[in-house]
C-alpha positions as CSV (number, residue, x, y, z in Angstrom):
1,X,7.5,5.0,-1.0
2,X,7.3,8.6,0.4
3,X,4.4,11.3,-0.6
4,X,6.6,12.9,-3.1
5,X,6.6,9.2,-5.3
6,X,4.8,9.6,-8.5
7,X,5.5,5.6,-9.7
8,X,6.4,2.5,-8.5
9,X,8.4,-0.5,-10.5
10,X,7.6,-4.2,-9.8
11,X,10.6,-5.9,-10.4
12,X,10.9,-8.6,-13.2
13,X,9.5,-12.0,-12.4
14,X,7.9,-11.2,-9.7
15,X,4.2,-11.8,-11.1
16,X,3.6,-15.0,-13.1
17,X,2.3,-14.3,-16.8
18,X,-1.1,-15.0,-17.4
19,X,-2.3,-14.5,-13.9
20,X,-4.8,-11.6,-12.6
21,X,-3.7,-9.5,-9.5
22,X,-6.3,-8.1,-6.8
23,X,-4.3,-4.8,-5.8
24,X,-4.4,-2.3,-2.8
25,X,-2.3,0.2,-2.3
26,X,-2.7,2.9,0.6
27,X,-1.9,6.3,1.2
28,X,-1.3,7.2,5.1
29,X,-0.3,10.1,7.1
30,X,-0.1,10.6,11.1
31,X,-1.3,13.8,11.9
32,X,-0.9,13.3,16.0
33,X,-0.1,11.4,18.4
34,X,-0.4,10.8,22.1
35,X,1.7,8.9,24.6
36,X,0.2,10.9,27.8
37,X,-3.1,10.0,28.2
38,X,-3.4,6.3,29.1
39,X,-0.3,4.6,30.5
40,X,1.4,1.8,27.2
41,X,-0.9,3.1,24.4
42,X,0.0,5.4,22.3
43,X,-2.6,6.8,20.5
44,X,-3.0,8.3,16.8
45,X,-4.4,10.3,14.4
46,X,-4.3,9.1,10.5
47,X,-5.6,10.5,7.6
48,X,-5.4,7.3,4.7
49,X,-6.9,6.8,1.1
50,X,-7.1,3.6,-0.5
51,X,-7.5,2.3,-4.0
52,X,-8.5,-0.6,-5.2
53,X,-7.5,-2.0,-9.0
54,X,-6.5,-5.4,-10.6
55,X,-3.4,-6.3,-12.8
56,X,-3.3,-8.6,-15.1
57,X,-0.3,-10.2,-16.8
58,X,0.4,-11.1,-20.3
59,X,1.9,-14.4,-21.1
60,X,0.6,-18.0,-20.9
61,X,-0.2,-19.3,-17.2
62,X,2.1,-21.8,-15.6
């Protein structure tokens, strides 16, 4: 997903009815970068949020 995206589908079937989800989902953004300073590492700025939530499904479990 890009910055701009405002929602997100989860295809059909992909969760099993009856069933709770743990969920993360994360927000990052590089902000800088360096190649320079030590020799094979790059290094890097990152501004991220996180949120935590849980999903649960309606249906009888399997």
């Amino acid at each position: 997903m890009d910055g701009t995206a405002t929602q997100h589908s989860i295809p059909a079937h992909s969760l099993a009815p009856g069933r709770n989800y743990q969920c993360q989902l994360t927000f990052s953004k590089t902000v800088d970068t360096d190649t320079a300073s030590y020799a094979g590492v790059t290094a890097a700025a990152i501004f991220a949020s996180v949120t935590h939530f849980e999903l649960t499904t309606t249906g009888n479990p399997i």
